[in-house]
N, C-alpha and C positions, 0 to 999 in steps of 0.2 A: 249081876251088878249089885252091890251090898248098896245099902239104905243111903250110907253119906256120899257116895257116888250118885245115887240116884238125887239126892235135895242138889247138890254143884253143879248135877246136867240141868235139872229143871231153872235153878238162880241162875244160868249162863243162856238157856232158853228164851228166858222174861228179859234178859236184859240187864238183869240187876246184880249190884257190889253183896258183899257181903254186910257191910254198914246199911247199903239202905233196908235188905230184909228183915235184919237186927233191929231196926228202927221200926218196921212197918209192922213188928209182934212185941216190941218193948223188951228186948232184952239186950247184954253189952255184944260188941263187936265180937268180943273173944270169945263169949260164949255161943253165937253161932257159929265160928269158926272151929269150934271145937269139936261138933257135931259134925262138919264137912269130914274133917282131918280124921274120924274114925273114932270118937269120943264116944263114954259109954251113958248116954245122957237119959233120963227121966222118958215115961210114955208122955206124958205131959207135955214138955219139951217138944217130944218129936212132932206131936199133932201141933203142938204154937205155930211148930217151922214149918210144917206142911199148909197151914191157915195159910201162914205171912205170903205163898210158895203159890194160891189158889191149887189147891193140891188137896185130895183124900188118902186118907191110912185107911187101908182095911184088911181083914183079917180072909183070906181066898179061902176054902175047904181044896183039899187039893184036890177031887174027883172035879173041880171046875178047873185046876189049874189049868190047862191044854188052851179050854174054851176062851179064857181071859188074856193070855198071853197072845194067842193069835189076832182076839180082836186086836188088843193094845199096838202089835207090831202093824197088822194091816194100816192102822190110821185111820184117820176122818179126813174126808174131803171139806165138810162143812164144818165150823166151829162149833160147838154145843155153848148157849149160854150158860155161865157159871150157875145160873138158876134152874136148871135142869140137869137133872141126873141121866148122865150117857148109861148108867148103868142099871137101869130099869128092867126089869124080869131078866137078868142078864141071867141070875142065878139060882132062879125059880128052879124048882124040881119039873122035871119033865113027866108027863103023864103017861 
């Protein structure tokens, strides 16, 4: 799933229009919109929209790719407050 697929699952997730995300990182309608639709927008941008999204950008090494993607697909039964990091030694080097 490409990056603008992935912000449109999360906004349809939370609930939220594409105006009020817009709103809630200070940018116009269209240019979030633009980013959904496959736009080639700024890193900057993309982390605004992942803020607005309560959502982290991060850069995997792929030797953890496997590790992260399984957790991700398993789920959480329990919420993680947004002030805690679910991903805590996730990608520590193993001894």
């Amino acid at each position: 799933m490409s990056i603008h697929e992935e912000l449109k699952r999360r906004r349809h997730d939370l609930g939220f229009t594409q105006a009020q995300i817009a709103d809630r990182v200070g940018m116009s309608r269209q240019q979030y919109q633009r980013l959904e639709r496959g736009g080639n927008p700024r890193l900057d941008t993309l982390q605004l929209a992942a803020d607005g999204l309560n959502a982290r950008m991060m850069l995997i090494p792929v030797e953890q790719w496997y590790r992260v993607k399984a957790l991700l697909e398993e789920g959480q039964e329990e919420t993680v407050p947004l002030d805690e990091d679910p991903w805590q030694g996730l990608l520590d080097e193993e001894d």
